[in-house]
TORGU-485565 format. One record per residue (C-alpha): residue number from 0; residue in one letter; chain; x, y, z. Coordinates in Angstrom, 3 decimals, always signed. Layout:
N
  pos  code  unit        xx        yy        zz
  NUM     a     A         X         Y         Z
...
***
This chain:
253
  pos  code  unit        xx        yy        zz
    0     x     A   -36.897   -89.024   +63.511
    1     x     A   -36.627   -92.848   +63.297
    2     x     A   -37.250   -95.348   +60.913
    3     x     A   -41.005   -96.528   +60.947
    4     x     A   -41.924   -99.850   +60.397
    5     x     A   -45.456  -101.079   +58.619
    6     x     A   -46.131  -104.780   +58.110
    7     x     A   -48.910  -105.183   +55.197
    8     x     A   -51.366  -108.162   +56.203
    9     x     A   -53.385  -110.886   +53.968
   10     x     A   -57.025  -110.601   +54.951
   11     x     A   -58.113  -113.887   +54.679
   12     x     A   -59.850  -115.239   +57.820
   13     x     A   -61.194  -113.382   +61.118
   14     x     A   -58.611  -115.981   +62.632
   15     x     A   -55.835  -115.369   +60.432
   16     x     A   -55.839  -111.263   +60.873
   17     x     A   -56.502  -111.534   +64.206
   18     x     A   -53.406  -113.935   +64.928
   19     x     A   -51.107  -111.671   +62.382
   20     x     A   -51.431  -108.310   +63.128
   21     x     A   -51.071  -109.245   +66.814
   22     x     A   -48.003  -110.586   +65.877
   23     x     A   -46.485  -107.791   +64.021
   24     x     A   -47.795  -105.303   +66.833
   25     x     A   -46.052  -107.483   +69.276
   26     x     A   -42.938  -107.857   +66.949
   27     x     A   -42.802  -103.727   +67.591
   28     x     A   -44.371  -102.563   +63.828
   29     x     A   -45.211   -98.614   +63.953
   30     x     A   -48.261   -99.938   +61.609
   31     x     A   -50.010  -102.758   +59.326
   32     x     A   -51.515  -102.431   +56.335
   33     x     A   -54.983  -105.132   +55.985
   34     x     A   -55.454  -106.313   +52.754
   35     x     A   -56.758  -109.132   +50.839
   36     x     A   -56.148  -111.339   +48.058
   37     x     A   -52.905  -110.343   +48.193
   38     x     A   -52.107  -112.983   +44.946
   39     x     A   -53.517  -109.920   +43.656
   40     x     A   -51.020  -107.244   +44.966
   41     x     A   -53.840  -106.023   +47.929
   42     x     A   -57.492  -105.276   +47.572
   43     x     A   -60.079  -103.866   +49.996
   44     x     A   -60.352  -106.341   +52.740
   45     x     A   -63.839  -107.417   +54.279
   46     x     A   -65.417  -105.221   +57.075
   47     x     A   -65.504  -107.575   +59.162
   48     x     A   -61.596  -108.352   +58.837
   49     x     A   -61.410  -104.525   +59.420
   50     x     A   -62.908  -105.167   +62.628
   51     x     A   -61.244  -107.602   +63.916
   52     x     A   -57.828  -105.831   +63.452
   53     x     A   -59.413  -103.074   +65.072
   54     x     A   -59.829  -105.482   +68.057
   55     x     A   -56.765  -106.614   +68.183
   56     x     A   -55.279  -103.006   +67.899
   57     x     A   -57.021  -101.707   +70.758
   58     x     A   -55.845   -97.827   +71.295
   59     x     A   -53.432   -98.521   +68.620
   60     x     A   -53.587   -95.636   +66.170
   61     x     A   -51.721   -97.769   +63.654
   62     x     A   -54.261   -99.456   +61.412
   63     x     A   -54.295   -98.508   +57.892
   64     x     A   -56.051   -99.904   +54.610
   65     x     A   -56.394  -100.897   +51.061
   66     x     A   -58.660   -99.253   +49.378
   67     x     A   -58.878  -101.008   +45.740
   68     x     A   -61.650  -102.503   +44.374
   69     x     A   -60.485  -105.083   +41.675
   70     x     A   -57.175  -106.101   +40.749
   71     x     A   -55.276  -105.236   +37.414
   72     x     A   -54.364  -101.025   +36.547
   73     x     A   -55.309   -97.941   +38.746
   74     x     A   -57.531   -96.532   +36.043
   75     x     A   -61.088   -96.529   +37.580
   76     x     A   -64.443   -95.472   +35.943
   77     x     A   -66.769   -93.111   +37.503
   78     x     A   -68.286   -96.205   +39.010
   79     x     A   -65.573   -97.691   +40.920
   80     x     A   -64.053   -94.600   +42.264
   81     x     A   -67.976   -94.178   +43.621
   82     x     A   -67.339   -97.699   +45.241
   83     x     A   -64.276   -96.633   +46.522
   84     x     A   -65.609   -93.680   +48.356
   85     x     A   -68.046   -96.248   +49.771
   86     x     A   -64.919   -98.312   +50.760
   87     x     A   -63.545   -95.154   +52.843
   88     x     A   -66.614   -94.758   +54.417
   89     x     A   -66.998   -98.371   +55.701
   90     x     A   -63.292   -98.750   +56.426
   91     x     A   -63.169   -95.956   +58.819
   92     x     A   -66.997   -97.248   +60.546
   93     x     A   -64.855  -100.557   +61.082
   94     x     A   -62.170   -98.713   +62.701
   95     x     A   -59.450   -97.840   +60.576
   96     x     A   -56.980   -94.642   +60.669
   97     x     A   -55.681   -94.608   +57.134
   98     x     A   -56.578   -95.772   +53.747
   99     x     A   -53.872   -96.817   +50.811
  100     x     A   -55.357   -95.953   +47.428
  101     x     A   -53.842   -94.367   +44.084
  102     x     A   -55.773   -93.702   +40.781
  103     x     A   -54.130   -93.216   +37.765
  104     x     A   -54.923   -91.413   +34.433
  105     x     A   -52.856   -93.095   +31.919
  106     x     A   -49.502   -92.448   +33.383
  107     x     A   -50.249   -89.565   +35.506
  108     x     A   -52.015   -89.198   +38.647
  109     x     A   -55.790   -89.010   +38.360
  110     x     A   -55.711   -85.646   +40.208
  111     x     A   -59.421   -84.945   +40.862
  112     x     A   -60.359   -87.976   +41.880
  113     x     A   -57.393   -88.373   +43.926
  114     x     A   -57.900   -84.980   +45.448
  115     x     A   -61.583   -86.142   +45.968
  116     x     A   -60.899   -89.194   +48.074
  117     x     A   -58.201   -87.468   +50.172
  118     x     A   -60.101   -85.048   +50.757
  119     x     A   -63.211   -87.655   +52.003
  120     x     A   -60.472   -89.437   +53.954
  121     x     A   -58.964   -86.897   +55.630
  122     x     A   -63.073   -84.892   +56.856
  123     x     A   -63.020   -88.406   +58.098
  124     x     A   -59.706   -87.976   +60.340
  125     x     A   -57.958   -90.753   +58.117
  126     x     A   -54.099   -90.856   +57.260
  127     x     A   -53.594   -91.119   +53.635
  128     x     A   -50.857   -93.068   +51.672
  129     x     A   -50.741   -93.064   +48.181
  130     x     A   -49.912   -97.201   +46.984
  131     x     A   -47.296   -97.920   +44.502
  132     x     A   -49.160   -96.049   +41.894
  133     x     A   -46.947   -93.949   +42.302
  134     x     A   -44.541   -96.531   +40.354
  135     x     A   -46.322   -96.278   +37.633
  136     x     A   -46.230   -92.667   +36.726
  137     x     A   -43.846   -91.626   +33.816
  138     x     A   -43.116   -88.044   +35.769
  139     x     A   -42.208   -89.140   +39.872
  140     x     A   -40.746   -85.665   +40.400
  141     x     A   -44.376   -84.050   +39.220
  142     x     A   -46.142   -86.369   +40.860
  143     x     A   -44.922   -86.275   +44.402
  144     x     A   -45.342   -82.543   +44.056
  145     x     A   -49.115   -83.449   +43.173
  146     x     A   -49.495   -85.386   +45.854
  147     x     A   -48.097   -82.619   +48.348
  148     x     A   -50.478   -80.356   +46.816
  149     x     A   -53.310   -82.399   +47.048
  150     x     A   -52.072   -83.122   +51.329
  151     x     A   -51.438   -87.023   +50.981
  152     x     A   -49.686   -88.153   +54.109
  153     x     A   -47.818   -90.508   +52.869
  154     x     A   -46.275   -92.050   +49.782
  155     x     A   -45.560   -95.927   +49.025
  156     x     A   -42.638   -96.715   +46.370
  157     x     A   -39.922   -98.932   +45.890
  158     x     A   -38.247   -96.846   +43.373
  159     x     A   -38.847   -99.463   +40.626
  160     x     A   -41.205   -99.460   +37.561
  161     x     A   -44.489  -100.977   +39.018
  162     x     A   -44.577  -104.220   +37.374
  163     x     A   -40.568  -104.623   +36.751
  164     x     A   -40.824  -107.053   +39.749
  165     x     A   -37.300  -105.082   +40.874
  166     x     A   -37.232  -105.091   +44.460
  167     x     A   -36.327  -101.181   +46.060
  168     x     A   -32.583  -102.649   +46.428
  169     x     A   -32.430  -102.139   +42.552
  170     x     A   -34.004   -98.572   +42.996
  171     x     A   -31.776   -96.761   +45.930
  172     x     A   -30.335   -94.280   +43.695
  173     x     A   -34.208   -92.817   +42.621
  174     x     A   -35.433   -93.809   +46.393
  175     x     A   -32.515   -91.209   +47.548
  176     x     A   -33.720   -88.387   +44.966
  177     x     A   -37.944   -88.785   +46.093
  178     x     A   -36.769   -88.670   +49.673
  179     x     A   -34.678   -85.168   +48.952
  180     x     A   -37.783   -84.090   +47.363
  181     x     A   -40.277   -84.841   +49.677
  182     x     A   -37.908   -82.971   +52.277
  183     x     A   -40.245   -83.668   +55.545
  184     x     A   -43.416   -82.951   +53.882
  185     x     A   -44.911   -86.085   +53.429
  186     x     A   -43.784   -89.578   +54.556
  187     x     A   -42.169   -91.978   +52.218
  188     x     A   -42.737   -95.609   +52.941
  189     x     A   -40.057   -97.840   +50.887
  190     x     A   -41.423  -101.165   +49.943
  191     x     A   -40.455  -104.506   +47.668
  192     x     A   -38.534  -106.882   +48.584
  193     x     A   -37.443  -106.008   +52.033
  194     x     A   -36.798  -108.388   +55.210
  195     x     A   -34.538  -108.124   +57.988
  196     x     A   -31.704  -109.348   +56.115
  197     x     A   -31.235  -107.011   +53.825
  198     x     A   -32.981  -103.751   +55.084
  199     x     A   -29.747  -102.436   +56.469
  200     x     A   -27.843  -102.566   +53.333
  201     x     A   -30.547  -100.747   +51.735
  202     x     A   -31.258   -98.298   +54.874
  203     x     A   -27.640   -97.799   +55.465
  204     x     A   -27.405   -96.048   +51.447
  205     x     A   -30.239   -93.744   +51.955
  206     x     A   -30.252   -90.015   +53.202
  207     x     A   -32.616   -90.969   +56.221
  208     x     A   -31.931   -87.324   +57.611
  209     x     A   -34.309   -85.916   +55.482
  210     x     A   -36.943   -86.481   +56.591
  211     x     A   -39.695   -88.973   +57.802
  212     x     A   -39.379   -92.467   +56.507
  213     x     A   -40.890   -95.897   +56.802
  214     x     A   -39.833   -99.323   +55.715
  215     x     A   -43.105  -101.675   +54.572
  216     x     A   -42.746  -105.446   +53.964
  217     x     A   -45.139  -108.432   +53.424
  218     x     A   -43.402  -111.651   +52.368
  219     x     A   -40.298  -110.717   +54.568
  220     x     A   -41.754  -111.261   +57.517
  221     x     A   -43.746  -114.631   +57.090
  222     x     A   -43.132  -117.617   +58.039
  223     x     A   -45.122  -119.826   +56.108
  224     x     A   -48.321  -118.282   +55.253
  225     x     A   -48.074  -116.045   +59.140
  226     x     A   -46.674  -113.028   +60.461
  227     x     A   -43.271  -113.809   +62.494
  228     x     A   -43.262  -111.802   +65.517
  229     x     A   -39.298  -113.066   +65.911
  230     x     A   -39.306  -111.784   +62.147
  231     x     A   -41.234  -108.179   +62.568
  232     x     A   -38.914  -107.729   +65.637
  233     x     A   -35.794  -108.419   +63.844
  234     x     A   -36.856  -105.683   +61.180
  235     x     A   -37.771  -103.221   +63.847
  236     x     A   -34.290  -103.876   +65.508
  237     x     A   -32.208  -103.300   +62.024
  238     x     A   -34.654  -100.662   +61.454
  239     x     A   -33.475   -98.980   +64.610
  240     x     A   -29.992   -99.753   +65.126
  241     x     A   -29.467   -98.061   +61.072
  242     x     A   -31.530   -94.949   +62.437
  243     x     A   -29.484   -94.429   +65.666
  244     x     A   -26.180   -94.862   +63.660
  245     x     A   -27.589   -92.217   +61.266
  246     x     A   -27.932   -90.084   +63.791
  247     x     A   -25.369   -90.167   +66.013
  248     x     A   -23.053   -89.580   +62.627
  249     x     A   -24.651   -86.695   +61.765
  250     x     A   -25.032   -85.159   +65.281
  251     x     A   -21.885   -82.416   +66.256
  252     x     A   -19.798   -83.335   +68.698
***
């Protein structure tokens, strides 16, 4: 199983997403990840933006995202989490195949309502990835087992406090312990600070063997305010090369 790679996207022009997530597609990226205002840490982007990454995509089945409807904590009233079933319904009309959301109860998962959305996404035939949340939850160990339970796809964490501003090199040791957890039942998708640089360090002190893992990155890959295809392929190469040596160690002879 080899290292995925997602690129997350700032939805800020037809133009813009057009011109980026053909570049990261081209760079080799397994997916993207549209969002917008991303001086926010990602909301939902604009159906139209949707649609024009599904454009670009073509066939692609690699387009996921953000579902969040203001900025600020993952505590929603009855009213948003209505807007963000709305959301899911629009963003898979405008093409997606997966939605990021997580909703939080204090520092625990918001179960029903997360069970509720999945549950919308997936009668929908979305992917779902629970967003770095999940960094915010006191209990990690309960909480990936919640989201197991509840059939999230996929899981978003840099092994840092959310808010800490740590990037995931400063959280390997709890990034190795979720992966042993989620043992091949869900995906975890390692985020924070990552670039082509210094992805192999962290990749190279991980137990990628168990199971399926992706590496997610948004400021890594730009150059200036755009995607870098030379960047994205760089990352996909490192990416690659730390997979196959994983691998080929733990392969007998």
């Amino acid at each position: 199983m080899r290292v995925r790679v997602e690129i997350c996207i700032n939805s800020t022009t037809v133009t813009a997403v057009q011109q980026n997530v053909a570049a990261a597609f081209r760079g080799g990226a397994d997916t993207v990840e549209l969002c917008s205002q991303m001086e926010f840490d990602g909301l939902t982007p604009d159906r139209e933006h949707i649609m024009a990454a599904r454009a670009v995509s073509g066939d692609r089945p690699g387009l996921m995202v953000m579902i969040r409807p203001r900025s600020g904590d993952f505590w929603y009233t009855p009213c948003e989490v209505d807007k963000m079933r709305r959301q899911i319904d629009t963003a898979v009309a405008a093409g997606a195949n997966g939605v990021v959301f997580g909703l939080l109860n204090g520092r625990t998962l918001a179960l029903p309502e997360m069970r509720q959305l999945t549950e919308q996404a997936h009668r929908l035939g979305l992917i779902v990835t629970c967003h770095r949340a999940f960094d915010a939850v006191d209990n990690q160990i309960e909480a990936l087992e919640q989201l197991v339970e509840i059939g999230v796809d996929r899981v978003l964490t840099s092994g840092t406090l959310w808010g800490s501003s740590l990037p995931a090199a400063a959280g390997i040791a709890q990034l190795a312990e979720i992966m042993r957890q989620a043992n091949n039942r869900l995906e975890i998708v390692i985020g924070g600070g990552l670039n082509p640089e210094n992805a192999p360090a962290l990749l190279a002190q991980l137990p990628l063997t168990t199971g399926r893992l992706a590496v997610h990155t948004y400021s890594g890959v730009l150059a200036g305010e755009d995607v870098s295809e030379e960047k994205v392929s760089r990352l996909v190469q490192t990416a690659r090369r730390v997979d196959n040596q994983e691998r080929r160690e733990n392969d007998p002879v």
